[in-house]
Backbone bond lengths (Angstrom), bond angles and torsions (degrees), N, CA, C in turn:
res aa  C-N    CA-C-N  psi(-1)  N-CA   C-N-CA  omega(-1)  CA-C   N-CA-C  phi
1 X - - - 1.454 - - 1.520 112.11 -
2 X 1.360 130.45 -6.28 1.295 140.56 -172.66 2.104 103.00 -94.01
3 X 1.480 75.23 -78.60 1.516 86.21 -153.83 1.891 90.64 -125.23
4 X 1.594 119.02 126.49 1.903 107.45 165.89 1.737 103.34 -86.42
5 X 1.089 118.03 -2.22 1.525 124.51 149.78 1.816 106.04 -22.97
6 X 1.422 109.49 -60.82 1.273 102.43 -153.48 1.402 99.97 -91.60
7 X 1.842 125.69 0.31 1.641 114.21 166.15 0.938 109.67 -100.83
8 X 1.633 133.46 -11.41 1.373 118.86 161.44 1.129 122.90 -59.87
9 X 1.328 127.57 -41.38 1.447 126.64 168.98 1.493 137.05 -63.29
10 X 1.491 106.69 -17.53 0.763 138.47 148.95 1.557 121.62 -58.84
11 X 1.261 139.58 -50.87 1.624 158.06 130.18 1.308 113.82 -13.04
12 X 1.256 108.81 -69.75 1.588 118.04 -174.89 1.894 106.55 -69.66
13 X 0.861 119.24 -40.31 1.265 122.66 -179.58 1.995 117.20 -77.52
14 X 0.840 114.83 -17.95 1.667 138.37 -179.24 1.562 90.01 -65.59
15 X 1.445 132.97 -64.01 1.423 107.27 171.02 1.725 140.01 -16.38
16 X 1.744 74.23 -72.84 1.820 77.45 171.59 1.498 142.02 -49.87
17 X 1.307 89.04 -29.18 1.881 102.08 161.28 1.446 118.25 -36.24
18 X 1.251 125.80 135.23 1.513 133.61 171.19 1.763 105.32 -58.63
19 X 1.682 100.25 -46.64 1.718 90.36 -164.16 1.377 102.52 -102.53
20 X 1.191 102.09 -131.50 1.735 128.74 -177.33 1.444 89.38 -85.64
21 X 1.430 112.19 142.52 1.265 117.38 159.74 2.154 110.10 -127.08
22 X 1.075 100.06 103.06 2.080 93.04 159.78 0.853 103.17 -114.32
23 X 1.387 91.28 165.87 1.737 128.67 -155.83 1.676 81.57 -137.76
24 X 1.469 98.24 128.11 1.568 112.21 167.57 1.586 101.01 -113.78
25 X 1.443 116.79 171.38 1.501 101.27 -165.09 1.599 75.07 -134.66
26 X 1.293 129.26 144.07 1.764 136.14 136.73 1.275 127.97 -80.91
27 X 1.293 136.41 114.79 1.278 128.93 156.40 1.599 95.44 88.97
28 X 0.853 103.22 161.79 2.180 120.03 -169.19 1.820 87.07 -41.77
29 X 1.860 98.17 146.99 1.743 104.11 159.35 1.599 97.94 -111.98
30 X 1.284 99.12 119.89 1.247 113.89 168.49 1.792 116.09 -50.64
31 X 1.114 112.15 -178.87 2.001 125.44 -175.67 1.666 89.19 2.60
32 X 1.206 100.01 108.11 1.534 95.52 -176.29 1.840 105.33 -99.54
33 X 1.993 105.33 -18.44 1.470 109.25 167.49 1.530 127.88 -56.17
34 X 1.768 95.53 -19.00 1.848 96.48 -178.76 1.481 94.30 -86.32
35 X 1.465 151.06 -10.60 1.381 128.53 -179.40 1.569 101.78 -95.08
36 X 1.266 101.29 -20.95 1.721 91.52 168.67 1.463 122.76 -79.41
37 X 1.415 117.41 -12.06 1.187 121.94 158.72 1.783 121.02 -73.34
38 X 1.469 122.64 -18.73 1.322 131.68 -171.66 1.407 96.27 -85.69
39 X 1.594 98.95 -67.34 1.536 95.21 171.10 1.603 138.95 -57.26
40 X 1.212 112.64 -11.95 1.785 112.25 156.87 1.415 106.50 -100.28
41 X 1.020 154.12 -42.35 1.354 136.58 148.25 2.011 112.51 -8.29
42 X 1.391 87.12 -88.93 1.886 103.74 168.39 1.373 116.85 -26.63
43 X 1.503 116.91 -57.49 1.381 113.75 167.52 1.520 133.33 -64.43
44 X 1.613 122.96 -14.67 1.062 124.36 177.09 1.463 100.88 -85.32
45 X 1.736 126.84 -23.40 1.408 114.41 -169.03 1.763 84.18 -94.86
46 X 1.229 125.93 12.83 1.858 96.23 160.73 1.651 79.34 111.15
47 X 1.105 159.25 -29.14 1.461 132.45 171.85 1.336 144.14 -82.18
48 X 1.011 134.15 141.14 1.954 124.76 -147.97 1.757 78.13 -120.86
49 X 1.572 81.82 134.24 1.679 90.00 163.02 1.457 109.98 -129.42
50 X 1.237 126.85 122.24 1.778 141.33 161.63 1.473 95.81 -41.34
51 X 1.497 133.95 97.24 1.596 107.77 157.67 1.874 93.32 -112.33
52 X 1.523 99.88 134.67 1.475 119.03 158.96 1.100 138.53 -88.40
53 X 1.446 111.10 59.23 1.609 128.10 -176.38 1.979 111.25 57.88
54 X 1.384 99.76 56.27 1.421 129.26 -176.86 1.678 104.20 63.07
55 X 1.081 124.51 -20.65 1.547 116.27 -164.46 1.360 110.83 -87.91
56 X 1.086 128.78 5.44 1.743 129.11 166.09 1.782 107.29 -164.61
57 X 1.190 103.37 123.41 1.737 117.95 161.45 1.405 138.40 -118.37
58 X 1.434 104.78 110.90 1.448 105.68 -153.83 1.850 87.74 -108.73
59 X 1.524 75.20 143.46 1.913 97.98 170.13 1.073 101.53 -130.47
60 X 1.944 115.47 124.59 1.415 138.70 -149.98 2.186 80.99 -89.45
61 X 1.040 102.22 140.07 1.044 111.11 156.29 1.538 126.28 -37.21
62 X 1.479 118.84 166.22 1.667 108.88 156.44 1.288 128.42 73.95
63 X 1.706 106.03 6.44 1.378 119.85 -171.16 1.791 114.64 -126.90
64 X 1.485 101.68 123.78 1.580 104.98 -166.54 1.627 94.33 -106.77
65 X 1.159 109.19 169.66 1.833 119.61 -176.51 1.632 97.82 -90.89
66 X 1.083 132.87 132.76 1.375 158.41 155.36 1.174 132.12 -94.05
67 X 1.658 134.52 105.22 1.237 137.38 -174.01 1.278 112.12 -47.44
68 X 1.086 120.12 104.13 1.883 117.93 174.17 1.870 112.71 -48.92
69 X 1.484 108.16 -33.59 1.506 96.08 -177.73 1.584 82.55 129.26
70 X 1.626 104.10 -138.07 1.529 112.03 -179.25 1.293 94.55 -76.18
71 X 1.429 123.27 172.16 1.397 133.07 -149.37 1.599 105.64 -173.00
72 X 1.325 127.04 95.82 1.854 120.37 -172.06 1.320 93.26 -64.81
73 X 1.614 122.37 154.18 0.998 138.21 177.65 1.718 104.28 -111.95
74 X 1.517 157.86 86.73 1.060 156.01 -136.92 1.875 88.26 -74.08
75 X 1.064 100.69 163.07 2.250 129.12 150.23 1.556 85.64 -60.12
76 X 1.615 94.22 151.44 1.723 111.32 -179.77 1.517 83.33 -98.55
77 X 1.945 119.01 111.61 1.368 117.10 170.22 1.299 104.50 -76.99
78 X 1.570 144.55 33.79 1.268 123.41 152.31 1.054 107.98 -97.21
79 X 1.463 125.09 -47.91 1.299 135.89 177.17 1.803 106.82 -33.52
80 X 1.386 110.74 -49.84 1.435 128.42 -170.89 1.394 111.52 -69.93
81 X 1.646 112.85 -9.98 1.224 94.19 161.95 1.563 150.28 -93.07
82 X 1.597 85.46 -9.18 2.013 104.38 164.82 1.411 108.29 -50.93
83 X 1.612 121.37 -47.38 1.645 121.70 176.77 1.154 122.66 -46.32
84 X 1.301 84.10 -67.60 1.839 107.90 -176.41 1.911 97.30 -60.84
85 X 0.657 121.43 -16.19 1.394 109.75 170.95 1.703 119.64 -87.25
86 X 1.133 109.34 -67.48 1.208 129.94 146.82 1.790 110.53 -8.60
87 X 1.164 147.87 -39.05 1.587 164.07 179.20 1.261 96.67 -89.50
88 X 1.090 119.01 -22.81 2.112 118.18 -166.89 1.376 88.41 -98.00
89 X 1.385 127.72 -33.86 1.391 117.96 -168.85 1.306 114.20 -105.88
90 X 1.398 128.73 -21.25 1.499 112.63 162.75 1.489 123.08 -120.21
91 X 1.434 109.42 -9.69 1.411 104.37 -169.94 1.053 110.82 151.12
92 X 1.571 115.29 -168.05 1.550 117.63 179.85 1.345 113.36 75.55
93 X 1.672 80.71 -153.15 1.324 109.41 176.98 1.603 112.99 -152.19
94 X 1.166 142.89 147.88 1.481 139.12 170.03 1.474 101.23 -144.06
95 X 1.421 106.34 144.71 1.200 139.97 -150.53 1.820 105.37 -137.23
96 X 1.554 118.36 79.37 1.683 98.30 156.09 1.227 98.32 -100.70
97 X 1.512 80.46 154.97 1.712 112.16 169.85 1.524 100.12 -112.31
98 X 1.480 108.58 176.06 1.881 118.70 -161.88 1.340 120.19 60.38
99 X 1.493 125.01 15.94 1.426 131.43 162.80 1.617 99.35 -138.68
100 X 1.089 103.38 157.12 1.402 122.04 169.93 1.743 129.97 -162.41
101 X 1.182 108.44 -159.53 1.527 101.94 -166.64 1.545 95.65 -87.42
102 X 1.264 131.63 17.17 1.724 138.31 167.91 1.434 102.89 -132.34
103 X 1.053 122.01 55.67 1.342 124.20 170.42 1.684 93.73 -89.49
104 X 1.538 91.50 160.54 1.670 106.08 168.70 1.524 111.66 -94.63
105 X 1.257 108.96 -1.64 1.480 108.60 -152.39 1.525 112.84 -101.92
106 X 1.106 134.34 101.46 1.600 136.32 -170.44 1.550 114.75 -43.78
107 X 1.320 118.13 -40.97 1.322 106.74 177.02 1.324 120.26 -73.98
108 X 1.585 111.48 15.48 1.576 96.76 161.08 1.250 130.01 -68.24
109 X 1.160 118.67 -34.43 1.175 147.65 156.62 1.462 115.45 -18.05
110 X 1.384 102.65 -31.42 1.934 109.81 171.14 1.319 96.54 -51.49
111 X 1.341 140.51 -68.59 1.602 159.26 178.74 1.964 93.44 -7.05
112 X 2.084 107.61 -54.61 1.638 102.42 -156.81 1.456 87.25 -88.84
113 X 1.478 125.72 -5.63 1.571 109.51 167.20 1.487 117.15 -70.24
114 X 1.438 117.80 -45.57 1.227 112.89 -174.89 1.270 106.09 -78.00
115 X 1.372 121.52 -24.15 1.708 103.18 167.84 1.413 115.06 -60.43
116 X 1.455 128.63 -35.05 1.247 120.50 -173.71 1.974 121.27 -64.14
117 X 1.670 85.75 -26.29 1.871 94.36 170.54 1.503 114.76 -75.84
118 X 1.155 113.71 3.95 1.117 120.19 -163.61 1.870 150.47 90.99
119 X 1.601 102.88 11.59 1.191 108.22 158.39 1.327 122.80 -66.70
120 X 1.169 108.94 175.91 1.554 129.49 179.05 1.597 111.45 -103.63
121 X 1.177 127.50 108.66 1.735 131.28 -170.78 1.254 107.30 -113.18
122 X 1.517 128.62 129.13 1.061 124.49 166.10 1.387 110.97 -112.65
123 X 1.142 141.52 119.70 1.966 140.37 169.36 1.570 97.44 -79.41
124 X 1.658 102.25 140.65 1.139 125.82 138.85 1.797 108.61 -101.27
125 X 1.779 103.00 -166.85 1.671 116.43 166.80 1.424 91.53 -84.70
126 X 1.610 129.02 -25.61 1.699 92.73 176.31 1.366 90.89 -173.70
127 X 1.786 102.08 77.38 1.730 123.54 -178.08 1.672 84.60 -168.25
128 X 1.220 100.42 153.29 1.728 127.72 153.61 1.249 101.73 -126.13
129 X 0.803 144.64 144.12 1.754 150.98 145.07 1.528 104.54 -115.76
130 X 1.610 121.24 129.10 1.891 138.21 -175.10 1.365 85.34 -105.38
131 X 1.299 115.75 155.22 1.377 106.13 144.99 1.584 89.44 -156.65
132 X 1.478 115.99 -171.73 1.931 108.58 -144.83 1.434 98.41 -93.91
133 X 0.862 134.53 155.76 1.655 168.73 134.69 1.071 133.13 -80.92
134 X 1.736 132.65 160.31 1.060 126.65 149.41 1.578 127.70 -79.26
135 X 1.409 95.28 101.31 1.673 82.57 -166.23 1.641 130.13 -85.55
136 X 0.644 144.49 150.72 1.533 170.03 -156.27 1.355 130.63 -131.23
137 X 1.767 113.55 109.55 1.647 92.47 166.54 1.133 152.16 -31.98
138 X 1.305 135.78 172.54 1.738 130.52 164.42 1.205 103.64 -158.10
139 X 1.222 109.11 177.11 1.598 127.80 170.60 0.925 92.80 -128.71
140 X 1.670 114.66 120.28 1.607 114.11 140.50 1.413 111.68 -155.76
141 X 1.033 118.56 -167.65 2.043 125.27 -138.66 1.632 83.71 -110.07
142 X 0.999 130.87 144.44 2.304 138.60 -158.12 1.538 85.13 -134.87
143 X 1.420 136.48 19.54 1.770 103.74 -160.00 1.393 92.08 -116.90
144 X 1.415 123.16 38.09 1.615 142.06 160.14 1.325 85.15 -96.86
145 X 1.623 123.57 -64.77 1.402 136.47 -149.22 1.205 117.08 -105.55
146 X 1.307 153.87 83.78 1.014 137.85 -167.22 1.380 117.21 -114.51
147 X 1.334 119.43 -31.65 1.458 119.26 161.33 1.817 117.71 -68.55
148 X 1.037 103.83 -27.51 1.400 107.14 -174.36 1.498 106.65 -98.28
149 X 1.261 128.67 15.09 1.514 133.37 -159.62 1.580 81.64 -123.23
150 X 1.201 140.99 -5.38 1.374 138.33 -168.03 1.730 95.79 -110.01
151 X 1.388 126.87 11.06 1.392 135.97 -174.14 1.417 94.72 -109.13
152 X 1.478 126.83 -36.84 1.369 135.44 -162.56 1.720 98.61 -96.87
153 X 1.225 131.77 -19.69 1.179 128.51 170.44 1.530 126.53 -60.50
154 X 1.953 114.56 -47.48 1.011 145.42 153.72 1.809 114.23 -46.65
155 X 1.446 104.46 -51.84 1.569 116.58 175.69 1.378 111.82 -40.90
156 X 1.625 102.48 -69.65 1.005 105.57 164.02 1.477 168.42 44.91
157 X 1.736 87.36 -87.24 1.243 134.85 164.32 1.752 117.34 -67.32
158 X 0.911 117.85 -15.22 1.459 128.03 -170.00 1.702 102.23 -122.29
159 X 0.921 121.17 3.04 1.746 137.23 -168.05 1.811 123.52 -89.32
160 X 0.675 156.11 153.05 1.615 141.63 165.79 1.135 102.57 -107.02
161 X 1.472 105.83 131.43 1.741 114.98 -177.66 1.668 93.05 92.07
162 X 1.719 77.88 -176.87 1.237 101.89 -168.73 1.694 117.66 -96.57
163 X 0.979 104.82 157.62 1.862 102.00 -178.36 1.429 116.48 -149.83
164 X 1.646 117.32 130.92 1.182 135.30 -154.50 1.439 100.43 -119.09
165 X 1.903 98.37 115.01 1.746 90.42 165.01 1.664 109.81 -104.50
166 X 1.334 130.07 130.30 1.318 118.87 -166.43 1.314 112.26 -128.01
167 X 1.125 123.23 152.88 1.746 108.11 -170.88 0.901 128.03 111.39
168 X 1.382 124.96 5.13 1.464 126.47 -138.10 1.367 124.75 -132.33
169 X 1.405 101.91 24.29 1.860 132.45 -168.50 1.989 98.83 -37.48
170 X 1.355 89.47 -50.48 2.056 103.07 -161.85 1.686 80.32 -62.19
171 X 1.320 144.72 -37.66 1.151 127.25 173.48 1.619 130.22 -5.11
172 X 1.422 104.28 -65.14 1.841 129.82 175.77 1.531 107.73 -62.88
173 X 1.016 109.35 -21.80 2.027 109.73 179.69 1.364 109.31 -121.18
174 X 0.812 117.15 41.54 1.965 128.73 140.20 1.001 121.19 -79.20
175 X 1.693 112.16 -154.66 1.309 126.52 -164.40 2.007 99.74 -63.25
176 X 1.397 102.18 -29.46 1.390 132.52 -165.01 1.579 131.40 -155.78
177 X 1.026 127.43 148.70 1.534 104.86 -162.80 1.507 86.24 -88.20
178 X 1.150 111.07 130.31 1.442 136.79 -150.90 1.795 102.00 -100.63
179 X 1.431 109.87 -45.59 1.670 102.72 177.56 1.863 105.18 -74.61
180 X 0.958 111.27 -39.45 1.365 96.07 178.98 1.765 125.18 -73.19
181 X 1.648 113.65 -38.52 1.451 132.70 143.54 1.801 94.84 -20.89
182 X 1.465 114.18 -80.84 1.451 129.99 -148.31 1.549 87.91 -57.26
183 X 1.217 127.24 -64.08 1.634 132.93 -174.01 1.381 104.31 -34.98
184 X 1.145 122.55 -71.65 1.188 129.43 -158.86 1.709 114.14 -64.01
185 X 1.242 123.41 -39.49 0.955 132.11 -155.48 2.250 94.22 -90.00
186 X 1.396 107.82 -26.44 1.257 110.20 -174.92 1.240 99.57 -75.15
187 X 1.513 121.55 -33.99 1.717 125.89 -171.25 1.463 90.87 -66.84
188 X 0.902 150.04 -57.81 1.617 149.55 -163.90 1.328 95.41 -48.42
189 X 1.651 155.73 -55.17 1.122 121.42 -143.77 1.518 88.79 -121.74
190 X 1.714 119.53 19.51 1.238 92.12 142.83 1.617 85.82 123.46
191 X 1.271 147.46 -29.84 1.552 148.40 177.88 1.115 101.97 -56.21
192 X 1.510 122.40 145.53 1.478 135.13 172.41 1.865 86.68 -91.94
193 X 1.459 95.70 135.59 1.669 109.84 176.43 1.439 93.70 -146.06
194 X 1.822 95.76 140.29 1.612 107.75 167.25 2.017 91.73 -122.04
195 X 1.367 103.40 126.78 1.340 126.62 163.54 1.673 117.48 -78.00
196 X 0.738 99.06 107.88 1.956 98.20 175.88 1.627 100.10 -113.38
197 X 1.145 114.87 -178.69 1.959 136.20 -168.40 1.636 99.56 -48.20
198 X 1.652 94.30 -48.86 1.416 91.84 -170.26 1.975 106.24 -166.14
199 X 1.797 79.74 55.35 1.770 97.26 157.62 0.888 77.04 -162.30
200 X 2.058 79.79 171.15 1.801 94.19 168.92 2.116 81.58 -136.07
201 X 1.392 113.60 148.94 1.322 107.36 169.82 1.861 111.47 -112.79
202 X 1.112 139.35 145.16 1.340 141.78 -158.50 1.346 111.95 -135.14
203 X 1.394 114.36 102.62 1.599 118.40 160.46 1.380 137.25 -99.37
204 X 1.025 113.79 89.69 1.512 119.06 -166.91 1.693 117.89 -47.81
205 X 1.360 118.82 164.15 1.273 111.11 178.82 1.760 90.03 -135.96
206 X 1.052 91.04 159.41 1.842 118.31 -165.96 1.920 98.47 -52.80
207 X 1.583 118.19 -54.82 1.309 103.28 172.85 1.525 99.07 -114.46
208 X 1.671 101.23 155.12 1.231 113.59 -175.62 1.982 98.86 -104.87
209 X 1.420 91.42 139.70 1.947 107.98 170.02 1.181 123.77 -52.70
210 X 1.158 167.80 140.34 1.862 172.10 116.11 1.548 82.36 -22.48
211 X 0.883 111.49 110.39 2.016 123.27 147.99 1.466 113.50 -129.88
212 X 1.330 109.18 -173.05 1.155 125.31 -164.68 1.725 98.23 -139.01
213 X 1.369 99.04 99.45 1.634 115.21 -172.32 1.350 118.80 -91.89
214 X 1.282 111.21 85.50 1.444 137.80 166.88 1.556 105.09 -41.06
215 X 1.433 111.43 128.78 1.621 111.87 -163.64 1.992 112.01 -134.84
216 X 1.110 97.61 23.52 1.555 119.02 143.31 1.915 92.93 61.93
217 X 0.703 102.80 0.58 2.142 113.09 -170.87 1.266 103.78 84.33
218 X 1.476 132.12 6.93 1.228 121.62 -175.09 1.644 109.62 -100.32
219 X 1.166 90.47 132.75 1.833 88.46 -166.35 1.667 111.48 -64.81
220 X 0.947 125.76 -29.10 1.407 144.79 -168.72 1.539 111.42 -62.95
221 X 1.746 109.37 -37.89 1.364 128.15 -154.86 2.520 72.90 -79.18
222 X 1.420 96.34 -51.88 1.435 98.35 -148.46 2.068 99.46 -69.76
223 X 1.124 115.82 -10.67 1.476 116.88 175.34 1.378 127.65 -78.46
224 X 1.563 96.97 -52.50 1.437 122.34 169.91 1.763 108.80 -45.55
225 X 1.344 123.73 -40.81 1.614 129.77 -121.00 1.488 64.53 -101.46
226 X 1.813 123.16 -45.46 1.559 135.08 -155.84 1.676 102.22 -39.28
227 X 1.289 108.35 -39.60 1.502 103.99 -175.23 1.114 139.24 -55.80
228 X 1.123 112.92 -24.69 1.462 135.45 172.03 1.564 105.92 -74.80
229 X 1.309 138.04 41.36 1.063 129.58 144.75 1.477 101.96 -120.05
230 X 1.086 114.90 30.25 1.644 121.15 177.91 2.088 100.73 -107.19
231 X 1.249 80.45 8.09 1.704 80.66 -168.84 1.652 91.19 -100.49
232 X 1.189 136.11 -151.07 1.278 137.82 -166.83 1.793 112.57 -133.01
233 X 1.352 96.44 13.21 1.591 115.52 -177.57 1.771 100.83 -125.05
234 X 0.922 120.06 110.06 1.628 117.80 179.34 1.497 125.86 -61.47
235 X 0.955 138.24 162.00 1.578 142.11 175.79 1.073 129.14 -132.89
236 X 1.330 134.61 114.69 1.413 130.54 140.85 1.432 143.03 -18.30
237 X 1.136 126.25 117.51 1.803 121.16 176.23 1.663 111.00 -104.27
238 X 1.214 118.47 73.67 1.753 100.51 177.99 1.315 113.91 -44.94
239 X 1.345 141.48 132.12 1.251 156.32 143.16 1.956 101.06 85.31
240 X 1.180 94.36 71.66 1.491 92.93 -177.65 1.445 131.88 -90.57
241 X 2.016 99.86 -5.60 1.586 96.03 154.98 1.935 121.27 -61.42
242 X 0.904 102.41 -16.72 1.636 97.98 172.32 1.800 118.67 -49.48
243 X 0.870 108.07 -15.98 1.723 112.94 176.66 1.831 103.31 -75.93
244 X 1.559 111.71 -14.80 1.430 107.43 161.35 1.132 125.70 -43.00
245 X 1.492 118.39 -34.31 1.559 110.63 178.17 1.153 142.78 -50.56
246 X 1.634 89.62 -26.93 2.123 98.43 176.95 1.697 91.36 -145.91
247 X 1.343 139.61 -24.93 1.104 127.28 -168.00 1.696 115.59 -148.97
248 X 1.939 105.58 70.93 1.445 100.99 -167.28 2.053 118.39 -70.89
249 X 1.023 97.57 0.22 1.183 101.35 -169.14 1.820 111.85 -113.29
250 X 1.494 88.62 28.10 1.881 92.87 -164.57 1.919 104.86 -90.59
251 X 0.935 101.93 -28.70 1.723 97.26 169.10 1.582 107.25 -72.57
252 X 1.310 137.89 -32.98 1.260 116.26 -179.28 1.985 103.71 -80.47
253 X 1.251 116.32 -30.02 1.368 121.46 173.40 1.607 120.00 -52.59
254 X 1.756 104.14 -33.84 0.909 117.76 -174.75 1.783 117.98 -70.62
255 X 1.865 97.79 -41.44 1.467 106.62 162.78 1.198 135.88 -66.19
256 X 1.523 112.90 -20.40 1.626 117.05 -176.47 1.398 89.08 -68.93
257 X 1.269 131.39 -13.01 2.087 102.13 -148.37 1.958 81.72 -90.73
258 X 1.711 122.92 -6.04 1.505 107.32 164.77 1.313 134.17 -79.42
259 X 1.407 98.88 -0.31 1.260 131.96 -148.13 1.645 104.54 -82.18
């Protein structure tokens, strides 16, 4: 219920075991798209996993991992969602490639959120193209998405109405506790936000504030926040090498798309 961090590793390591290994699950499994990513991974290197509608995973004994040969490596679709957002909110058009409408990866799925605010989505087998909309709040449940549901918080902000991210408990046990991080940092440029256990809800106001967006070491807090210089009021990033963790080269990536 925290983190599926700790059953994937759990997954990948169950090979090495001599016998049978299950995994019983308690209480809801959170991002249930990252164990479907472990488990097709696992199966392409040669391991079969029993899953019983998330609540038990059995690994049959007697089974070692096997190099498949060549092996595609997918686009990180979280990373892909600052872009693809980014086209919903000012214009254009954006175009990743290395994801597509057969991705394994759950946070593609950000793509049918921002269509629901109102972008424009086009799928390829291994392209998204955003391009801008009138966007619009929503309510809906992030606990498929939770890293990429922190792209739609920021979005948001550029949206009419109000918008509800809900679901989102594993929020507080990240890099940073992320709903309270997210609260605070939205009150700075000026959005009315109500924080609950495990939402946060976001009402934008017509002009946005100049702050200085404190980004907790979590790279996510400092990418997300990046968007908001797409608005007509500029922003601050305190400590913006922190996006080293998964994407050191994402502020200059971020400038080519003015380019």
């Amino acid at each position: 219920s925290i983190s599926s961090q700790f059953l994937t590793a759990f997954l990948m390591s169950a090979p090495l075991a001599e016998g049978e290994v299950r995994i019983k699950i308690e209480g809801d499994l959170v991002s249930k798209p990252y164990i479907d990513i472990t488990l097709h991974i696992m199966k392409q290197f040669g391991v079969e996993v029993i899953n019983n509608d998330y609540q038990e995973f059995v690994i049959p004994a007697g089974q070692h991992y096997v190099a498949p040969g060549d092996f595609l490596v997918e686009g990180d679709a979280s990373s892909a969602s600052y872009f693809l957002a980014a086209a919903a909110i000012k214009g254009g058009e954006v175009k990743v490639t290395g994801i597509g409408k057969n991705s394994i990866q759950g946070d593609i799925q950000f793509a049918d959120a921002l269509e629901k605010m109102g972008a424009e989505i086009e799928w390829g087998d291994d392209y998204v193209i955003s391009r801008v909309g009138k966007l619009k709040g929503i309510d809906m449940d992030y606990n498929h998405i939770p890293d990429a549901a922190m792209t739609i918080a920021t979005t948001a902000l550029f949206a009419e109405g109000t918008t509800a991210i809900r679901n989102v408990y594993n929020w507080r046990v990240k890099e940073t506790d992320r709903l309270s991080a997210m609260a605070t940092e939205l009150r700075k440029v000026g959005a009315e936000v109500e924080e609950g256990e495990d939402y946060i809800i976001v009402k934008p106001v017509p002009h946005l504030k100049h702050a200085a967006i404190d980004t907790y070491d979590d790279h996510r807090m400092a990418m997300c926040f990046s968007l908001l210089a797409l608005s007509d009021t500029p922003v601050t990033i305190n400590d913006p090498k922190c996006t080293s963790k998964t994407f050191p080269d994402y502020f200059d990536k971020l400038k080519a798309l003015s380019c």
